[in-house]
VEXDONU-501247 format. One record per residue (C-alpha): residue number from 1; residue in one letter; chain; x, y, z. Coordinates in steps of 0.2 Angstrom, whole numbers. Layout:
N
NODE  num  residu  chaine      X      Y      Z
NODE  NUM       a       A      X      Y      Z
...
//
This chain:
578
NODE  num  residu  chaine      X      Y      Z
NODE    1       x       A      2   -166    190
NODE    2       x       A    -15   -174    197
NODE    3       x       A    -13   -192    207
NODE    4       x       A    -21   -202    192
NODE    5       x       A     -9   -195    180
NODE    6       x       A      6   -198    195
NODE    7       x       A     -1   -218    195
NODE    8       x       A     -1   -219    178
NODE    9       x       A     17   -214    177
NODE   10       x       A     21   -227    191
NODE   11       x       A     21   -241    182
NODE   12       x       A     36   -236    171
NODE   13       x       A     48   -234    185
NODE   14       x       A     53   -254    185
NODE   15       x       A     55   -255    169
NODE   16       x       A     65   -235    166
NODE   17       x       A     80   -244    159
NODE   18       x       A     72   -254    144
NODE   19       x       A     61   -236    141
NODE   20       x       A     78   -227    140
NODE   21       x       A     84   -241    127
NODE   22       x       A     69   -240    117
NODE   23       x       A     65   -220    116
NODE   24       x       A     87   -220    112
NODE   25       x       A     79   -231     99
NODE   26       x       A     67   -220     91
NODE   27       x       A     80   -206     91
NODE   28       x       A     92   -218     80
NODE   29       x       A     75   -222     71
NODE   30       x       A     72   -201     69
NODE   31       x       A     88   -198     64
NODE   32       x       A     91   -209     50
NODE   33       x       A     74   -206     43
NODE   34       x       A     79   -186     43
NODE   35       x       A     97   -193     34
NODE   36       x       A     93   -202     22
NODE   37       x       A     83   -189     10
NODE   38       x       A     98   -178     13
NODE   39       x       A    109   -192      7
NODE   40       x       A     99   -191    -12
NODE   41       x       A     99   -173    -11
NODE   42       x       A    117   -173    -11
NODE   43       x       A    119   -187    -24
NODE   44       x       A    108   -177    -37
NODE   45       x       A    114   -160    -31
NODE   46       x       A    133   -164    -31
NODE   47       x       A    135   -179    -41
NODE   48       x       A    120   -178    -53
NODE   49       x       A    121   -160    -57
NODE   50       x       A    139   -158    -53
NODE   51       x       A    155   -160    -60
NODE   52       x       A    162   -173    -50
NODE   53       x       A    177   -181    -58
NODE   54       x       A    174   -200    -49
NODE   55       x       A    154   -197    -48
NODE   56       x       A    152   -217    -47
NODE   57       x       A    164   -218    -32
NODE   58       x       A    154   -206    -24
NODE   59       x       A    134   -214    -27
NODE   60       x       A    144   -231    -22
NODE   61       x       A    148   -223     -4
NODE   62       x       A    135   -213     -2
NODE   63       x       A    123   -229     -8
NODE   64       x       A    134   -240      4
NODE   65       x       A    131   -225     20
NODE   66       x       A    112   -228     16
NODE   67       x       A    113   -247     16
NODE   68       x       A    122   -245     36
NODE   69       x       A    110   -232     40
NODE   70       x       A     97   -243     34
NODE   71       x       A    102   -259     43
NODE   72       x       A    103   -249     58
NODE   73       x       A     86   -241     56
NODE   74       x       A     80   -261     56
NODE   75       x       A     89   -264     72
NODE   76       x       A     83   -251     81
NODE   77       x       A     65   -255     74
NODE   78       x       A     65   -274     78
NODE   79       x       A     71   -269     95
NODE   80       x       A     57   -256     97
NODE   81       x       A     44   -269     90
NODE   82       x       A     48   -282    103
NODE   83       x       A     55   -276    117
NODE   84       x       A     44   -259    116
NODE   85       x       A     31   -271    117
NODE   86       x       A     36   -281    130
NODE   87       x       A     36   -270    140
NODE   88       x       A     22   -266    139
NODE   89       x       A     16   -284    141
NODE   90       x       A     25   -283    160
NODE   91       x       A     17   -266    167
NODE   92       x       A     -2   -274    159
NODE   93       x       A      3   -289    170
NODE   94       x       A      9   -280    184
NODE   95       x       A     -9   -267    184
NODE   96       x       A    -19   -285    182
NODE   97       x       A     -9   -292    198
NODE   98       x       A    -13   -275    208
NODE   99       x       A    -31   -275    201
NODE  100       x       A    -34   -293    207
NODE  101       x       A    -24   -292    222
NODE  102       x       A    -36   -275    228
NODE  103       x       A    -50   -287    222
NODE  104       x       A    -46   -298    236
NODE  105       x       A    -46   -282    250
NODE  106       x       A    -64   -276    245
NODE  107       x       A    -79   -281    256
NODE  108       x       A    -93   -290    254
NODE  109       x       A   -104   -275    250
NODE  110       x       A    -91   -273    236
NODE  111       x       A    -96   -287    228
NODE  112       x       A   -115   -286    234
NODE  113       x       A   -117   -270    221
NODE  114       x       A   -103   -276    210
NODE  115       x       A   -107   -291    193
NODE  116       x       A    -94   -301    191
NODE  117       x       A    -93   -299    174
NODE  118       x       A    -92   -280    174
NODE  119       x       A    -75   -286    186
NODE  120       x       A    -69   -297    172
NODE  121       x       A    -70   -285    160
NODE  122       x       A    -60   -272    169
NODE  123       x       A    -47   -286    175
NODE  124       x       A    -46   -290    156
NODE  125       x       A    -50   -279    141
NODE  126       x       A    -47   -261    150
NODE  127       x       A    -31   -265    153
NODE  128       x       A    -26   -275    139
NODE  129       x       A    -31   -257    128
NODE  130       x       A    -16   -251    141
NODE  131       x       A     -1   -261    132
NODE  132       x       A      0   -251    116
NODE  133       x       A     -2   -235    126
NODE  134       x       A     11   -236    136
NODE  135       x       A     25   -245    124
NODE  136       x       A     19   -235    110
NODE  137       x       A     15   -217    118
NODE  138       x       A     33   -212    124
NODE  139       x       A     39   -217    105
NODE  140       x       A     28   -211     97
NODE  141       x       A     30   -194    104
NODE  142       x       A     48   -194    103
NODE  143       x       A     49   -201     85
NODE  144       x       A     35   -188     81
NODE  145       x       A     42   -171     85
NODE  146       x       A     61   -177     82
NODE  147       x       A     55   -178     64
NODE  148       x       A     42   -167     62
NODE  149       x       A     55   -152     69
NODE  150       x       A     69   -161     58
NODE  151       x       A     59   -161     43
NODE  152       x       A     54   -142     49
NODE  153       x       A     71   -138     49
NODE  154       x       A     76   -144     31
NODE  155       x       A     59   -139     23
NODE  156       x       A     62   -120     28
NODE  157       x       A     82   -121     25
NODE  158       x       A     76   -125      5
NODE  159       x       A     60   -113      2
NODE  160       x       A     54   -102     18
NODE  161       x       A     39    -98      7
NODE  162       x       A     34   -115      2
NODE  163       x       A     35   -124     20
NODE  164       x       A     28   -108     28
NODE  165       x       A     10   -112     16
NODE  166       x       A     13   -129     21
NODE  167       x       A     12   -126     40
NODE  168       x       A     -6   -115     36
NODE  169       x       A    -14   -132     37
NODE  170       x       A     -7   -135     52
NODE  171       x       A    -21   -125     65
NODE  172       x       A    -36   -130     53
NODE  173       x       A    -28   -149     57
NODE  174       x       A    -26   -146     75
NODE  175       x       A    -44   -140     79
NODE  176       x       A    -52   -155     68
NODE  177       x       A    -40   -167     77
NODE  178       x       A    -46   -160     94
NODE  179       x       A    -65   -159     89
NODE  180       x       A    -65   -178     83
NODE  181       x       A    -54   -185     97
NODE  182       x       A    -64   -178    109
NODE  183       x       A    -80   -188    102
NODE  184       x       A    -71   -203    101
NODE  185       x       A    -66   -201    119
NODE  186       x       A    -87   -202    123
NODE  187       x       A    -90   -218    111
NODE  188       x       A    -76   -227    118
NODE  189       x       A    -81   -225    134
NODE  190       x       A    -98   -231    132
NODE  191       x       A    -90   -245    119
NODE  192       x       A    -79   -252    136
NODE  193       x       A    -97   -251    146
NODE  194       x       A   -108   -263    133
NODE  195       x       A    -91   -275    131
NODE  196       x       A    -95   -275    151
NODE  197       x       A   -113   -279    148
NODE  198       x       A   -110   -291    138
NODE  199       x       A    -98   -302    148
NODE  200       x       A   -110   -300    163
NODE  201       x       A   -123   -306    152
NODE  202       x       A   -111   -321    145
NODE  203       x       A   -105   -327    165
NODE  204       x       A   -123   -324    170
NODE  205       x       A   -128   -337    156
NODE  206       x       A   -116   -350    157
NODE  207       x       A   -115   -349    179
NODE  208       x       A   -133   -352    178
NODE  209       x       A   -133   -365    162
NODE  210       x       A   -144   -380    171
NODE  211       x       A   -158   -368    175
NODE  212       x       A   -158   -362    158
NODE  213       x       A   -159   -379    150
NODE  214       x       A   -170   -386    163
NODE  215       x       A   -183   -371    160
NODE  216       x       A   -180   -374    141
NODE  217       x       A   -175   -354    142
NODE  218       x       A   -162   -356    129
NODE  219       x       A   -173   -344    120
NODE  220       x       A   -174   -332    132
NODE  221       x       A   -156   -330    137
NODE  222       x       A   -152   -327    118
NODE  223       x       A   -164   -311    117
NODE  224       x       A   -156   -304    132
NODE  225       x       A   -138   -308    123
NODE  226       x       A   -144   -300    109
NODE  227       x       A   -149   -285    118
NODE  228       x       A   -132   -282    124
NODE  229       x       A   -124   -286    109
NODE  230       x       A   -135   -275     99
NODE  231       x       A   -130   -259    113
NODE  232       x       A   -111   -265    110
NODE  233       x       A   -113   -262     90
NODE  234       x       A   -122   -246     93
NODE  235       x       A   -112   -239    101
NODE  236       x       A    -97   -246     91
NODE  237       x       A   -106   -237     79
NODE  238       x       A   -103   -221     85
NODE  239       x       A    -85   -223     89
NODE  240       x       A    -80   -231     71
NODE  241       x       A    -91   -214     64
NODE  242       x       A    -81   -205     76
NODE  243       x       A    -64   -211     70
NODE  244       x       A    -68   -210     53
NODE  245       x       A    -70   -194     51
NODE  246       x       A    -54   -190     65
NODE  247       x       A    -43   -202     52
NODE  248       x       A    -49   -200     35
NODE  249       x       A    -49   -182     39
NODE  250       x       A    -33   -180     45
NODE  251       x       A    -26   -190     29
NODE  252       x       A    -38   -179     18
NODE  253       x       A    -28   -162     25
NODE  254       x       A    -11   -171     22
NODE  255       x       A    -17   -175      3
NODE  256       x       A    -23   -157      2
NODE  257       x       A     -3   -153      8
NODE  258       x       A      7   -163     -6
NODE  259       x       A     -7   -152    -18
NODE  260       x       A      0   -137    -11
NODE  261       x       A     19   -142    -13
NODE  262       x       A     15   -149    -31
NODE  263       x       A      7   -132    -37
NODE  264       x       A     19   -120    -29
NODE  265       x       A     31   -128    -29
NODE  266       x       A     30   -130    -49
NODE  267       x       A     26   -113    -47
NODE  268       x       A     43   -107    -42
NODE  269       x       A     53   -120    -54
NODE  270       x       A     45   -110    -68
NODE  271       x       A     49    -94    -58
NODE  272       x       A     68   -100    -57
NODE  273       x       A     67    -98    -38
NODE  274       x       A     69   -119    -33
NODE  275       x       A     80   -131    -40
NODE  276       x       A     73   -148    -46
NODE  277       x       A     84   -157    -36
NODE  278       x       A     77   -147    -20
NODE  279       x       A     59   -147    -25
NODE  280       x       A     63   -169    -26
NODE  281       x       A     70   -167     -7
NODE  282       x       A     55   -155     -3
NODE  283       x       A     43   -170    -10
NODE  284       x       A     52   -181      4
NODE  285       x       A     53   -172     18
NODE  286       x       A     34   -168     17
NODE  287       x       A     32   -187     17
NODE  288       x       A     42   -186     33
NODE  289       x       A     34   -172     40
NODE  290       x       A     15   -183     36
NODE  291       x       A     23   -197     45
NODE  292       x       A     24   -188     62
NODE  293       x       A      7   -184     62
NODE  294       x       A      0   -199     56
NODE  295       x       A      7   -207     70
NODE  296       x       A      1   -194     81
NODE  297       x       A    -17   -199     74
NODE  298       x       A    -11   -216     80
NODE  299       x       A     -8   -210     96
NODE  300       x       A    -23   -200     98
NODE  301       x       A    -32   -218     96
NODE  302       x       A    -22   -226    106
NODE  303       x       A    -22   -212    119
NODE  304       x       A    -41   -215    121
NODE  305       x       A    -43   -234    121
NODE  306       x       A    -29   -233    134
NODE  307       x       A    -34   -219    145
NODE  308       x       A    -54   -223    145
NODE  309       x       A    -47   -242    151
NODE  310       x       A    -35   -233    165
NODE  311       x       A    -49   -223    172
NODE  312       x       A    -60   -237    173
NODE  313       x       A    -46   -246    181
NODE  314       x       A    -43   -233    193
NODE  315       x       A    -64   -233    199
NODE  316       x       A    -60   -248    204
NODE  317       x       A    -43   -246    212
NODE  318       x       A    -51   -229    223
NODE  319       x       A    -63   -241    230
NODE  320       x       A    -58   -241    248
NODE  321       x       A    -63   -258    257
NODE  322       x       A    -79   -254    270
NODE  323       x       A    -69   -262    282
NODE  324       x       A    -52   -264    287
NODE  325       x       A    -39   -265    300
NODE  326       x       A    -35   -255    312
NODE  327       x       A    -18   -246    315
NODE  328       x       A    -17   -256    332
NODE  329       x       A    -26   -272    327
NODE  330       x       A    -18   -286    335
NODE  331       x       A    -17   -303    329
NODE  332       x       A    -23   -318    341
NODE  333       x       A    -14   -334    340
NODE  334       x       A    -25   -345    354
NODE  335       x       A    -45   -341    354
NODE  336       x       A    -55   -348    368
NODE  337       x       A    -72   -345    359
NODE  338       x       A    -83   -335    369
NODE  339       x       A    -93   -323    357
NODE  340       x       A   -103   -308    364
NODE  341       x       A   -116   -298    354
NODE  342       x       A   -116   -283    363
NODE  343       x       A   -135   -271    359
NODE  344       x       A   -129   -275    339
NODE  345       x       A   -137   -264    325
NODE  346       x       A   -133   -266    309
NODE  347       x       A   -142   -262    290
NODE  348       x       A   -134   -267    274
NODE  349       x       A   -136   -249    267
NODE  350       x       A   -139   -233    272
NODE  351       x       A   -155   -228    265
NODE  352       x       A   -161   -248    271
NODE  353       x       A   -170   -252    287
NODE  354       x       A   -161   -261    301
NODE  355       x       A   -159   -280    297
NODE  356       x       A   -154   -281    316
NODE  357       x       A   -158   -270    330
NODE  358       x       A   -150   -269    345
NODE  359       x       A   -145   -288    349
NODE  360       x       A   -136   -295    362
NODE  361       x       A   -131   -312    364
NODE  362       x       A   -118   -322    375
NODE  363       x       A   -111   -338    368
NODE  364       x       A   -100   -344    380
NODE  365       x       A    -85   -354    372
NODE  366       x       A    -89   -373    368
NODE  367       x       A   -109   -372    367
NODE  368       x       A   -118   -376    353
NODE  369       x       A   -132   -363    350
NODE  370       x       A   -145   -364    334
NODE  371       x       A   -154   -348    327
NODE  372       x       A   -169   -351    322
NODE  373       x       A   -182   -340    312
NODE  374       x       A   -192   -336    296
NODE  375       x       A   -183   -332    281
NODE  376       x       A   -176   -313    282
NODE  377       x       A   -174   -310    299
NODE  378       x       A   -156   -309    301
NODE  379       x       A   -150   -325    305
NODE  380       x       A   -136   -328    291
NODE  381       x       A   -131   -310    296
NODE  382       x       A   -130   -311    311
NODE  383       x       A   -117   -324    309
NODE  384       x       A   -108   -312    296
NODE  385       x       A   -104   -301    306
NODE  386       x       A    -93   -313    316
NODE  387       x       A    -81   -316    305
NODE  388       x       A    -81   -293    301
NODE  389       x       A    -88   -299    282
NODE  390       x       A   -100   -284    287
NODE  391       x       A    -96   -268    300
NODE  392       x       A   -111   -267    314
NODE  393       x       A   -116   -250    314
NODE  394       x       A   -119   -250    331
NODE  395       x       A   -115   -257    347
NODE  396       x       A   -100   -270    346
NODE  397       x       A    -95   -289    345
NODE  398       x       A    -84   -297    358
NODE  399       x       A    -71   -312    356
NODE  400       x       A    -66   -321    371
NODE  401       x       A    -68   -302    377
NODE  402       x       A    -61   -293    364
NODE  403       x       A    -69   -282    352
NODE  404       x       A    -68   -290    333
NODE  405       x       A    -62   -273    327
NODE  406       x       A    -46   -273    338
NODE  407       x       A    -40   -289    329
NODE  408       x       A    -33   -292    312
NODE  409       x       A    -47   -298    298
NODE  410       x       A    -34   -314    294
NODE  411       x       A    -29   -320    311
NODE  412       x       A    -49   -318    315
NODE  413       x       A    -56   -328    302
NODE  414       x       A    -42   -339    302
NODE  415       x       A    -51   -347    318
NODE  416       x       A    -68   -346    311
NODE  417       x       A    -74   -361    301
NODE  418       x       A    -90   -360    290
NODE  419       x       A   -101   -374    280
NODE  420       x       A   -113   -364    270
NODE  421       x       A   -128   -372    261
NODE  422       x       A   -124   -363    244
NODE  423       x       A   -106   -374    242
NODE  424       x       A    -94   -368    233
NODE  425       x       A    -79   -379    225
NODE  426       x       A    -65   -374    215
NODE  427       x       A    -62   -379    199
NODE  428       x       A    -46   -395    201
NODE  429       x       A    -46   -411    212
NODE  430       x       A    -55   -416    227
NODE  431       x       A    -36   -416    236
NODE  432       x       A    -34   -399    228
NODE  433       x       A    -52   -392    239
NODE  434       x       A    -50   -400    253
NODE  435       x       A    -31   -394    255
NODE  436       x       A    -40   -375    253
NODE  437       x       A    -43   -379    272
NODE  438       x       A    -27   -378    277
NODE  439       x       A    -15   -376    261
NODE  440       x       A      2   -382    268
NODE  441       x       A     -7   -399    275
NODE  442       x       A     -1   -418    268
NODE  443       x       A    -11   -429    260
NODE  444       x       A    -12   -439    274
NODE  445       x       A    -19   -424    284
NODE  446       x       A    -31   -423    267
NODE  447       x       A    -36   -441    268
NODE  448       x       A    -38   -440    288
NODE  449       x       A    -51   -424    287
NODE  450       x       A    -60   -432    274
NODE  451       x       A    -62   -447    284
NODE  452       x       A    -69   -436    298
NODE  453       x       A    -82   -432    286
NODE  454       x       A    -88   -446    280
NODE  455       x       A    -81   -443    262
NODE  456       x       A    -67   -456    261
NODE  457       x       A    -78   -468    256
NODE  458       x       A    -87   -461    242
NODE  459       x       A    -70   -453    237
NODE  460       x       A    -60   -468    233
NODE  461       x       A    -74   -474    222
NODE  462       x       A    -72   -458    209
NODE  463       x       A    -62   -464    196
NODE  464       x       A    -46   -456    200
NODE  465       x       A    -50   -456    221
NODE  466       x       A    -42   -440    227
NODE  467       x       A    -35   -434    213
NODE  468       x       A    -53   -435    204
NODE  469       x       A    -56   -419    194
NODE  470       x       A    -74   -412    200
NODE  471       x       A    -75   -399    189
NODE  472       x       A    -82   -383    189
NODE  473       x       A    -89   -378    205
NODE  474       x       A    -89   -397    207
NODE  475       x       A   -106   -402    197
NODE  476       x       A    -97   -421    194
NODE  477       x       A   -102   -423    213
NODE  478       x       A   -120   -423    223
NODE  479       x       A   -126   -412    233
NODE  480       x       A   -122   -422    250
NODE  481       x       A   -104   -426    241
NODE  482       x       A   -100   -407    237
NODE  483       x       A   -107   -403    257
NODE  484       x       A    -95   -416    265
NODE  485       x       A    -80   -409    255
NODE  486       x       A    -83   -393    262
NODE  487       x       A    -84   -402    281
NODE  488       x       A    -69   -409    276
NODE  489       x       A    -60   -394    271
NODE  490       x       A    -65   -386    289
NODE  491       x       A    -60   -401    299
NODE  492       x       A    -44   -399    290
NODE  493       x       A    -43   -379    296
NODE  494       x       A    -49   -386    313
NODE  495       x       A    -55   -370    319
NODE  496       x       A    -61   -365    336
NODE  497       x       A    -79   -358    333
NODE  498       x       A    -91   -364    319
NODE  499       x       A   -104   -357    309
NODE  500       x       A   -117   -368    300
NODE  501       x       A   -128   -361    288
NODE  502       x       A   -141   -371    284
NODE  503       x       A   -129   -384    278
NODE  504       x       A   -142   -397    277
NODE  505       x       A   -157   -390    272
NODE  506       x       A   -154   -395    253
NODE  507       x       A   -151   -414    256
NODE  508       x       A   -160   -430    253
NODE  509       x       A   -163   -441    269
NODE  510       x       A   -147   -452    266
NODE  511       x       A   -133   -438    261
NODE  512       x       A   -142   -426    277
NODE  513       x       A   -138   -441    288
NODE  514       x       A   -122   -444    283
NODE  515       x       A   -119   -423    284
NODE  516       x       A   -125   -421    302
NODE  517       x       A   -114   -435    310
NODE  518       x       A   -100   -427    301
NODE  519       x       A   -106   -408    308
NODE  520       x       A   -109   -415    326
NODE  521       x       A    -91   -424    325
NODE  522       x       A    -86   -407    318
NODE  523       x       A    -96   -396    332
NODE  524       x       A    -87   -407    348
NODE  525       x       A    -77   -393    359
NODE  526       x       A    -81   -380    348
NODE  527       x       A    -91   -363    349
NODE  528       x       A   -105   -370    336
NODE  529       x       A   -117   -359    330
NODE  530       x       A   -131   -367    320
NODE  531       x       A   -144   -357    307
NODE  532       x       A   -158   -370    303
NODE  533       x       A   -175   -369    296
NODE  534       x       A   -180   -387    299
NODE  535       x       A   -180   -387    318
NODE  536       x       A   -177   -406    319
NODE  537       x       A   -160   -403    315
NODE  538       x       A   -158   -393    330
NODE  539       x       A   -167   -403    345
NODE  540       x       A   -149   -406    350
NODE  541       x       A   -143   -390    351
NODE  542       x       A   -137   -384    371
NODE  543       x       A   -146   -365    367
NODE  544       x       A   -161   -361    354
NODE  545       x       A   -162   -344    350
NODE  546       x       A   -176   -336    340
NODE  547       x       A   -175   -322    330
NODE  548       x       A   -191   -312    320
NODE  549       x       A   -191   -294    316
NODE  550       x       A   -189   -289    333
NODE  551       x       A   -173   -293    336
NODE  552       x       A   -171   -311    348
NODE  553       x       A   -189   -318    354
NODE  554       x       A   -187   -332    364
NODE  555       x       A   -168   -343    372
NODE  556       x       A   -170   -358    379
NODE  557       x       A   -168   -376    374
NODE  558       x       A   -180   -385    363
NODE  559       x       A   -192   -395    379
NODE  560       x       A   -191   -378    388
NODE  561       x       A   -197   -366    372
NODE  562       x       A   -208   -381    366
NODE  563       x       A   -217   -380    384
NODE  564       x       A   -215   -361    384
NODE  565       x       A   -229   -363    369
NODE  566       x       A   -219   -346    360
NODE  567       x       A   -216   -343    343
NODE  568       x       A   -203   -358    342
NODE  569       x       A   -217   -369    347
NODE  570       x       A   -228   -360    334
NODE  571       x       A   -215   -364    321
NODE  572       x       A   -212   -384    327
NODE  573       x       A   -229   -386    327
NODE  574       x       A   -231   -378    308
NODE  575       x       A   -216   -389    303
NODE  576       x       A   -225   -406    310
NODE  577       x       A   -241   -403    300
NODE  578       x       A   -235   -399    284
//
């Protein structure tokens, strides 16, 4: 038994005793099916034909036998139907919850390679395709060879001959079955690959609607829908062909069987060699024995849907994250904020050049320091690394004298704040993302952080103040508005060192006022590290460094680069002419 099949067994084990309940279930189910023609075959056999001397007494117990077999037979079915199924509902839920949850371990790289909507796909339709497999699969096995050897067992205890003839089809059936299923296996799996495209395509869409609407796009975003969707109907095509010929087939052989037992079996009436009464039962248990494999077709479908869904679960679940702890990673409780770059390399791939190459950098605990630079030369990256979003591939960065890697990922970011330029807000209150900050602080602690960056104000003027729904990714607010939540949310986390990332390059005059008070109120006592292109931003700053593609040109503060007449005062004096 390989791993993925050990996995996919797994997920029964919570839930073994309502399995038990259900497969004891199908027996009942089996059982009574396989009774109940026996039941008529006595009535005309020994009753009918007979010389009973209270026949009606008989049919009326027998009849009454039937109708408790029957009821039971219902039971066990309604039991089957929604607890079968339920269960299956709980291990879907509980693959979703360990999908999402090894989501949230993956690196950034992960995601870096990775659409969102191919994720969403897997999180959703593979696994849904999972529920009928694994309620229906364990029944429908049992159920199928309980009655197809039951219905075995009677058909060669009334004619040998005649059920051996049946069972020739049986081979012919079996390769055709194989043949098909495999095929269906193949369109299936490209069928879950458009469903993919097609959602990446939808969340692509939709993330991006103003663009599309402000470009007058519409028309453009509808061909490359259709594109996807036209792929996902071609290759429906193929599966639907596929199952076609798999199901009506199958059905076609079983048709071809009831023809053999009509002629034969006709046949040896007329020879005097089957009784009427046994050629009627015959008729019945071949409709039993149809029935197992008819649900075995079923199976096989289901079988496919479910297991192409599992293995494209499983890629994903055999991700390993690039980057994780350690076996002796500690976790640090009280940081100081001293960050070293000690000769730092790193490259986002292995086949890609060096984004940074052999860096080294001292920021001591408490200075504000600004990287500076043309676009592409690191800076953001550099800051990355920091918080271990990325691994450097060589050399080694130092906290308050200890290398990142040697301390947990949590208790390492949990004392790094960042404000990023691209903000992103949940979708609920204004409380509700500022409290993502620290997630067990009071609304007084809310109301307090929010003050700190200047977003009390313009908070209590939204209709419903704090508990102002700002929708999703928060386009009910400005672009300064959105930025001083996200200050917010850090003063609320109050870490020890900071990371801007161009935080206010996107800002009108007003709202970048506004910000920068609320960063520098933010930055006092901390470790700040500040990426800016406008270098007016910066002037401030206790250390200027300057990166380009060589790794760190100039340090210094902004009088002594400025009359060092460098590259920063190349790109201050390109800033004041434009």
């Amino acid at each position: 038994m390989n791993s993925r099949t050990k996995k996919f067994l797994s997920y029964y084990k919570p839930y073994l005793g309502l399995l038990c309940v259900d497969l004891a279930c199908a027996f009942v189910v089996s059982a009574i099916t396989l009774m109940l023609p026996l039941c008529i075959r006595y009535i005309t056999i020994n009753v009918l034909e007979g010389n009973s001397p209270h026949p009606l007494n008989q049919i009326y117990t027998v009849g009454a036998v039937m109708l408790a077999m029957v009821i039971i037979h219902t039971l066990c079915d309604m039991f089957i139907s929604y607890k079968g199924h339920m269960m299956g509902a709980y291990m879907e839920s509980d693959m979703r919850r360990e999908l999402f949850d090894h989501f949230q371990k993956l690196s950034f790289s992960f995601y870096d390679e990775n659409k969102t909507g191919q994720l969403m796909t897997r999180t959703t339709n593979d696994i849904l395709s999972l529920t009928e497999l694994y309620h229906h699969g364990p029944e429908d096995i049992v159920i199928s060879i309980l009655k197809f050897l039951g219905a075995f067992i009677i058909l060669m205890y009334i004619d040998v001959k005649l059920t051996l003839i049946v069972f020739l089809f049986l081979p012919i059936m079996a390769v055709f079955a194989f043949y098909f299923n495999k095929k269906m296996n193949i369109a299936l799996r490209v069928s879950k690959d458009r469903i993919g495209d097609i959602n990446e395509q939808v969340e692509d869409s939709l993330s991006g609607i103003r663009v599309v609407k402000s470009f007058t796009n519409e028309l453009v975003e509808k061909k490359k829908f259709a594109y996807a969707n036209g792929r996902f109907v071609d290759s429906r095509r193929e599966g639907y062909k596929s199952e076609t010929y798999f199901h009506e087939g199958l059905v076609g052989f079983t048709q071809l069987i009831t023809i053999a037992v009509i002629v034969f079996g006709g046949a040896a009436i007329v020879d005097a060699k089957l009784a009427l009464a046994d050629l009627l039962t015959f008729f019945l248990c071949i409709g039993i024995l149809i029935e197992p494999i008819q649900r075995l077709v079923n199976f096989a479908r289901l079988y496919q849907e479910g297991i192409t869904g599992f293995d494209r679960f499983m890629e994903i679940l055999e991700v390993e994250p690039d980057i994780e702890d350690s076996v002796d990673a500690a976790e640090i409780t009280q940081v100081r904020g001293r960050v070293t770059f000690q000769d730092v390399s790193f490259k986002y791939k292995e086949d890609y050049g060096y984004v940074l190459n052999h860096v080294s950098l001292d920021i001591e605990a408490g200075e504000y320091v600004a990287l500076v630079g043309p676009s592409g030369v690191g800076k953001t990256t550099l800051c990355s690394l920091i918080p271990r979003f990325y691994e450097v591939n060589e050399g080694r960065i130092l906290l308050d004298g200890r290398d990142i890697r040697d301390i947990t990922q949590r208790s390492l970011r949990k004392h790094i704040g960042m404000v990023q330029q691209d903000v992103y807000l949940f979708a609920g209150s204004v409380s509700d993302n500022i409290r993502y900050g620290s997630m067990e602080a009071g609304m007084d602690e809310i109301i307090e952080a929010a003050k700190k960056a200047n977003a009390h104000d313009f908070i209590m003027a939204l209709p419903d103040g704090y508990h102002t729904d700002i929708g999703q990714r928060g386009v009910k607010l400005s672009g300064g508005q959105k930025q001083r939540l996200s200050i917010a949310r850090v003063f609320l986390k109050n870490p020890p060192i900071l990371i801007f990332d161009e935080a206010t390059s996107s800002l009108d005059n007003e709202s970048e006022r506004a910000v920068q008070d609320s960063l520098e109120r933010l930055s006092d006592n901390r470790t700040t590290l500040v990426i800016a292109h406008r270098l007016s931003t910066v002037r401030n700053a206790q250390r200027i460094v300057v990166l380009s593609q060589n790794g760190i040109e100039e340090v210094g503060t902004h009088e002594e680069l400025i009359a060092r007449k460098g590259v920063y005062a190349s790109l201050s004096h390109m800033q004041l002419t434009i």
